[in-house]
C-alpha positions in Angstrom: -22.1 -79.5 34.3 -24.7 -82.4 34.2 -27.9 -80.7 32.2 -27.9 -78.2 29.5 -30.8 -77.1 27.7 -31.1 -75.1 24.4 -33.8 -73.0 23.6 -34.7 -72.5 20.6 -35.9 -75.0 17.1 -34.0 -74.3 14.5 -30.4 -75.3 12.8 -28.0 -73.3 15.8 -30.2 -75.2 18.2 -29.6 -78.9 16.5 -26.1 -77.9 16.0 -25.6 -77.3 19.5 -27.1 -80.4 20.9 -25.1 -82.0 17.8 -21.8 -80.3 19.5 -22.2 -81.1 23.0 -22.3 -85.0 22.0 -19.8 -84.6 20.0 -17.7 -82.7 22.7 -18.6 -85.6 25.2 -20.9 -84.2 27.3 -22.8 -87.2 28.7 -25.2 -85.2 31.0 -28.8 -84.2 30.5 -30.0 -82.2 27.0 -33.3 -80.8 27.1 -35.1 -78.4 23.7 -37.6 -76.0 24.3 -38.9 -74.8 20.8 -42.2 -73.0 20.1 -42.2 -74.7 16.6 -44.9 -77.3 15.6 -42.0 -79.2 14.0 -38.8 -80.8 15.6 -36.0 -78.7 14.3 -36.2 -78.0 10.9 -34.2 -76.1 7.5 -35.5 -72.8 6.9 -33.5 -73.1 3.4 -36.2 -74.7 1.1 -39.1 -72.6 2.6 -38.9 -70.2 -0.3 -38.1 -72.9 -2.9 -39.3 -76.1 -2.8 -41.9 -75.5 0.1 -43.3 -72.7 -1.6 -43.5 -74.5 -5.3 -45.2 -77.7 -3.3 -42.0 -79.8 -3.8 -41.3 -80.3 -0.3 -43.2 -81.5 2.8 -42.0 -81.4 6.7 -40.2 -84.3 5.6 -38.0 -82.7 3.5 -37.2 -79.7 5.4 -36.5 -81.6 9.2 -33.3 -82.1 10.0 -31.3 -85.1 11.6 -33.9 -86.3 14.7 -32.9 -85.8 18.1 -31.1 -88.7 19.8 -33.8 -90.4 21.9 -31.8 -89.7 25.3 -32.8 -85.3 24.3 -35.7 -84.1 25.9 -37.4 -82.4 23.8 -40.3 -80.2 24.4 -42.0 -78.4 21.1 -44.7 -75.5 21.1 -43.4 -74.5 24.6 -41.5 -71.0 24.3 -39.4 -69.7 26.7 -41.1 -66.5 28.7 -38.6 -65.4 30.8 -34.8 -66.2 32.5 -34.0 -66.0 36.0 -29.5 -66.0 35.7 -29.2 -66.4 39.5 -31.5 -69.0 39.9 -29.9 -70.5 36.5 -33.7 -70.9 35.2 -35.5 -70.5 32.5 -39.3 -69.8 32.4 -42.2 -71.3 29.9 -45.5 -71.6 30.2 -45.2 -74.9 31.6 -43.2 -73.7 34.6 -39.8 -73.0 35.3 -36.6 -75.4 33.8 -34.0 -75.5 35.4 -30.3 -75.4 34.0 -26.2 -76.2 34.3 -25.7 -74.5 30.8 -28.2 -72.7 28.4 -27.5 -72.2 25.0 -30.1 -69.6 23.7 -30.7 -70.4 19.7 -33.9 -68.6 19.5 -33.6 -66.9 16.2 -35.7 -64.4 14.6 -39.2 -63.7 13.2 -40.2 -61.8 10.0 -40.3 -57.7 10.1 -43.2 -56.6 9.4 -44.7 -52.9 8.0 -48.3 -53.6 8.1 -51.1 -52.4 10.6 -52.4 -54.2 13.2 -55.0 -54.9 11.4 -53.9 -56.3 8.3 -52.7 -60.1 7.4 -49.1 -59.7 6.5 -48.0 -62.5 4.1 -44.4 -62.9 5.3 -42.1 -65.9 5.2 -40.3 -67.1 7.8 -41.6 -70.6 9.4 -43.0 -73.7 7.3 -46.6 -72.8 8.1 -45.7 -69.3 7.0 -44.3 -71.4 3.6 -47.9 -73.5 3.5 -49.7 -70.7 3.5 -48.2 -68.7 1.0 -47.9 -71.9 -1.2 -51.6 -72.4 -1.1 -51.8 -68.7 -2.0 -49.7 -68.8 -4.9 -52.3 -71.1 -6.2 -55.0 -69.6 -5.9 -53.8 -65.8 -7.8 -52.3 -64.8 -11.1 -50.0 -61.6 -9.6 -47.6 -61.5 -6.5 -46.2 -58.4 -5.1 -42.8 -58.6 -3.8 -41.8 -55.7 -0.9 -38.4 -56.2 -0.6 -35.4 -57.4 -2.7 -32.9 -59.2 -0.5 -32.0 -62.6 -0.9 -35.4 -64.1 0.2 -37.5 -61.7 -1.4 -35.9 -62.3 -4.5 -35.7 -66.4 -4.0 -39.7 -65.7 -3.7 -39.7 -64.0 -6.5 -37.8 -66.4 -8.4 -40.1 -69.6 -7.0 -43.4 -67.8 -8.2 -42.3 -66.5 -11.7 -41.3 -70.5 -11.7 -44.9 -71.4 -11.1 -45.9 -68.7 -14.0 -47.0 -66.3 -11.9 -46.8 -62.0 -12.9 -43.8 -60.5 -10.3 -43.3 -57.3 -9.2 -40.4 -56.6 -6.8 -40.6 -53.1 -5.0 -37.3 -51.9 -2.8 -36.2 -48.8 -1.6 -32.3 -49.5 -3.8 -31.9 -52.1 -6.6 -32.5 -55.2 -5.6 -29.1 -57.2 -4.1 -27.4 -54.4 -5.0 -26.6 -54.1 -0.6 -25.4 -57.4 -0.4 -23.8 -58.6 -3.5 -22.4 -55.2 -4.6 -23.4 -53.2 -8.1 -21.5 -55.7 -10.5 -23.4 -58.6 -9.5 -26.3 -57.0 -8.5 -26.9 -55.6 -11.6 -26.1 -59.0 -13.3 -28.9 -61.4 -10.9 -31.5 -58.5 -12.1 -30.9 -58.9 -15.8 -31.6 -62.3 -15.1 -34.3 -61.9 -13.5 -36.1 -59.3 -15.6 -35.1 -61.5 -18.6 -37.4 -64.0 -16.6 -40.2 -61.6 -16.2 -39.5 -59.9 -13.2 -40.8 -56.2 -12.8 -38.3 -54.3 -10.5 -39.9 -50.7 -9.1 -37.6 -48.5 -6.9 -39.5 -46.3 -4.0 -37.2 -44.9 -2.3 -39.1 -43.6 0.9 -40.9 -46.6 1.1 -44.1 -48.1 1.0 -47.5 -48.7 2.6 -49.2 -51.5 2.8 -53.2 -51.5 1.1 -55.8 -53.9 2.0 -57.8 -55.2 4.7 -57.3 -57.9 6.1 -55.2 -58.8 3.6 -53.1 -56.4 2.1 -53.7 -56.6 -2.2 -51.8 -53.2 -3.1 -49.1 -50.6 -1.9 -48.6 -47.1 -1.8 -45.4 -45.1 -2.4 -44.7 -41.7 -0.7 -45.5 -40.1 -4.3 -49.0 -41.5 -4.2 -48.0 -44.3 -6.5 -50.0 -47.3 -6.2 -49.0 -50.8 -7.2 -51.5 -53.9 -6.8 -51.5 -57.4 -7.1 -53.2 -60.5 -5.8 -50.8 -60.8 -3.1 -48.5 -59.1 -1.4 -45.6 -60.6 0.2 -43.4 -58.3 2.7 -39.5 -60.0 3.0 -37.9 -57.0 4.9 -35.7 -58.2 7.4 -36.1 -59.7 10.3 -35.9 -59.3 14.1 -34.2 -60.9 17.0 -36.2 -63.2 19.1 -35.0 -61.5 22.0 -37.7 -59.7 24.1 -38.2 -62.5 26.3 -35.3 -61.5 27.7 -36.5 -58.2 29.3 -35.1 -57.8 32.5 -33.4 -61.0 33.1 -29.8 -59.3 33.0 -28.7 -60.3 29.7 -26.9 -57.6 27.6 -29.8 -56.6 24.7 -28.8 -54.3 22.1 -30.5 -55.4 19.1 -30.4 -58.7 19.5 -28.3 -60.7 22.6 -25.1 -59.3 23.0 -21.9 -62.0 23.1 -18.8 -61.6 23.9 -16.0 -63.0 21.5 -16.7 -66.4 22.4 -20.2 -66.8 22.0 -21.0 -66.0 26.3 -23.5 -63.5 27.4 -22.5 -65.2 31.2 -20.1 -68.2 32.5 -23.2 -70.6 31.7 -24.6 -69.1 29.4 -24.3 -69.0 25.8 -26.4 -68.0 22.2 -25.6 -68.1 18.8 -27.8 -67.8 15.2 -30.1 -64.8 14.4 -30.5 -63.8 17.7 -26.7 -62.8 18.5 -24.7 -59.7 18.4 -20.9 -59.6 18.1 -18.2 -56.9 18.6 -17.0 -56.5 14.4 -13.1 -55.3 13.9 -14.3 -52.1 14.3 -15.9 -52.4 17.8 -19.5 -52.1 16.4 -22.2 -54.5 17.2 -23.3 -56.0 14.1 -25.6 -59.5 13.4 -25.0 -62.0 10.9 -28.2 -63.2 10.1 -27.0 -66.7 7.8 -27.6 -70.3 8.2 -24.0 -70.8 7.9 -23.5 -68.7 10.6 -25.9 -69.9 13.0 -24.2 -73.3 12.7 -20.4 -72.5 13.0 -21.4 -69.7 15.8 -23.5 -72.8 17.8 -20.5 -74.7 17.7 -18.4 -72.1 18.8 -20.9 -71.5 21.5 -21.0 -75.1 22.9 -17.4 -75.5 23.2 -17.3 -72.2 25.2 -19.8 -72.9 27.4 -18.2 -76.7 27.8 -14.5 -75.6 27.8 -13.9 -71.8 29.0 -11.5 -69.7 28.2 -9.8 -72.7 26.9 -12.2 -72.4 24.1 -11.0 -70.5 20.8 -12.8 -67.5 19.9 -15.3 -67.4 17.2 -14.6 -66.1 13.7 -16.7 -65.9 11.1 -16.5 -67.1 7.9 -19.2 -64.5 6.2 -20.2 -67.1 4.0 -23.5 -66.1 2.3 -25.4 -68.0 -0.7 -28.2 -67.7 -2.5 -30.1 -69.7 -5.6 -32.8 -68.0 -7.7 -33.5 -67.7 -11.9 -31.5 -70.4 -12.3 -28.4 -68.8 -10.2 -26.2 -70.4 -7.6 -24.5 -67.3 -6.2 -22.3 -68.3 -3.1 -20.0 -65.2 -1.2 -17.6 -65.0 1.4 -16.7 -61.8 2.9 -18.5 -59.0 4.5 -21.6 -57.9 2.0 -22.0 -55.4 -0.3 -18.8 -55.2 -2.4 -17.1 -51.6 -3.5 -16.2 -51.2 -6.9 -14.9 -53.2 -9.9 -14.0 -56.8 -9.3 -11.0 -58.5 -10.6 -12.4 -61.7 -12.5 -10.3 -64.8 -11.7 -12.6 -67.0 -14.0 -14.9 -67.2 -16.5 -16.8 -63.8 -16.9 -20.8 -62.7 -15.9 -21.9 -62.7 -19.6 -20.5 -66.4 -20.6 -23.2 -67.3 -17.3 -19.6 -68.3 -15.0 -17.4 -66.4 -13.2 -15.4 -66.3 -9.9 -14.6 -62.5 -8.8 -12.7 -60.8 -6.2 -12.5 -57.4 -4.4 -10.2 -55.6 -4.6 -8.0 -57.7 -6.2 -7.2 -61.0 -7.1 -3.7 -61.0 -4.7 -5.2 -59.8 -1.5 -9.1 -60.4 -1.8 -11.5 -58.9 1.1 -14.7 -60.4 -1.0 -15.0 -63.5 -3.3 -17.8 -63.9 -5.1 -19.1 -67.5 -7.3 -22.3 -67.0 -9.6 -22.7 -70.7 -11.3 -19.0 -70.9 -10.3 -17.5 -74.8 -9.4 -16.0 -73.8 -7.0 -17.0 -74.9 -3.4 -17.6 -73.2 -0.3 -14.3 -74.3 1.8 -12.0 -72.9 -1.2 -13.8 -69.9 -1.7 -13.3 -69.6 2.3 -9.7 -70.2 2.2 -9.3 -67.2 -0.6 -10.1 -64.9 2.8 -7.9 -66.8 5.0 -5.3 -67.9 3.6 -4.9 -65.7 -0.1 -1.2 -65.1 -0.5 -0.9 -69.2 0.8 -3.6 -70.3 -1.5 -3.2 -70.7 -5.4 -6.5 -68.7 -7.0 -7.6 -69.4 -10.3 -5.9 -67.8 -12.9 
């Protein structure tokens, strides 16, 4: 194999040109990324972007080695697997190995014809930071981990919040017990949470300055930000052969074919129950690039990739980091601290066997909590 290229701009597709040095492949590397920026953190775009504390500086990562080619604002269009090429507007490239790191873009609920504030690139995080200064009230649809960081960045900047879901907020990925505790918080800060269950639509042309439940109830605000999910950057895929179903489809080692490889947002993976599930995480898209790499470099020879589910988030002064699969059941068993002294290390369903670990302003760092999953009845936990 004597040139790979990686498609894509974001962490998975630094990490994988990162890996294949590291793995001493000395052949060609070439980047295609539709970005305006070399490949850049997505993880202060609702933080310090948005509060005007960071700059394209801040949020790109380690530069490219000068001996990768690499080619921004030219997305891939299409992928020929026999002729092992990919297409781009600038005409066809030609590969040994492709790694596909290609991501995802923000969901949208809109009309056509509206201007969706959404957050998802660092000109999506310029705009909305030059819109924060410019109104009093922000709308938040959607109260997941971003939404929420958004919310958290412009109550910071003294703005009125209202978050609107269709379930508490974080209630889906961190489970009712700490759920319920990030909402005090945040309510204590000045966040107004509204539940509409069916939904809601947005109001405005162009740009959308209300919504609408299914019970006629209308809630408005200088702007409206939607943070509902995202989807796979997959649909320039069409037809080329690879396995789409929601998202690329990988086997357990990170190959859709023998030279050919993707990892990040984009990716689907068989879970322990045979469903197809993504794992839409930074931490992921870095350990699954890796893992991709050394399949495509090594084989079968390669070890299969395993998740860590490690998940974190920071907002209202909250550093809440998780390992497991999301959405605990049930009553944890605290191991440290406790929620109301403002620290506390917790476990599901128990303290001897845990399936979920959750830290909230915890010490603790992200390779023990890890090694709770892995390793529990080897591993001393907190008393």
């Amino acid at each position: 194999m004597r040139e790979v290229v990686v498609v894509g701009g974001s962490i998975a597709a630094l990490t994988a040109v990162e890996t294949l040095r590291m793995e001493d492949f000395d052949g060609r590397i070439t980047v295609l990324s539709d970005e305006e920026l070399p490949p850049y953190t997505r993880v202060p775009l609702s933080k310090g972007v948005l509060a005007g504390r960071e700059s394209a500086d801040d949020v790109v990562l380690a530069p490219l080695a000068d001996e990768v080619d690499l080619h921004l604002r030219t997305p891939a269009t299409g992928l020929d697997l026999e002729a092992q090429t990919v297409l781009t507007p600038d005409g066809p490239v030609r590969y040994d190995g492709l790694v596909i790191a290609t991501g995802a873009r923000a969901r949208r609920i809109g009309t056509p014809g509206q201007s969706e504030r959404v957050l998802r690139s660092y000109e999506d995080g310029l705009r909305l930071r030059d819109d924060l200064r410019r109104v009093s009230s922000v709308l938040v649809v959607g109260g997941g981990f971003l939404g929420m960081e958004i919310a958290s960045t412009a109550r910071e900047l003294g703005r009125d919040v209202t978050v609107v879901d269709l379930a508490p907020p974080l209630d889906r990925l961190l489970g009712t017990t700490v759920g319920r505790h990030v909402r005090a918080v945040a309510e204590r800060a000045g966040v107004h949470i509204v539940l509409a269950h069916g939904g809601v639509r947005l109001l405005g042309e162009p740009t959308p300055t209300a919504v609408e439940t299914p019970d006629g109830h209308r809630l408005e605000a200088d702007l409206v930000i939607s943070a509902v999910g995202d989807l796979p950057n997959a649909e320039w895929l069409a037809g080329s052969g690879v396995p789409l179903s929601g998202g690329i489809v990988v086997d357990e080692r990170c190959r859709v074919s023998p030279y050919v490889v993707a990892a990040g947002d984009v990716t689907v993976m068989a879970t322990d129950d045979g469903a197809l599930a993504r794992t839409p995480s930074w931490t992921n898209a870095v350990e699954q690039a890796r893992a991709a790499v050394r399949s495509l470099l090594h084989g079968d020879d390669a070890p299969e990739y395993r998740p860590s589910r490690y998940f974190w988030t920071e907002q209202f002064g909250l550093d809440v980091k998780m390992v497991g699969p999301l959405d605990p059941q049930g009553q944890p068993a605290v191991l440290d601290g406790s929620l109301d002294a403002g620290s506390a290390l917790l476990a599901w369903p128990d303290a001897a066997t845990p399936r979920q670990v959750v830290a909230v302003n915890h010490h603790t760092p992200p390779a023990k909590l890890k090694r709770m999953l892995t390793g529990a009845r080897r591993t001393q936990l907190p008393a």
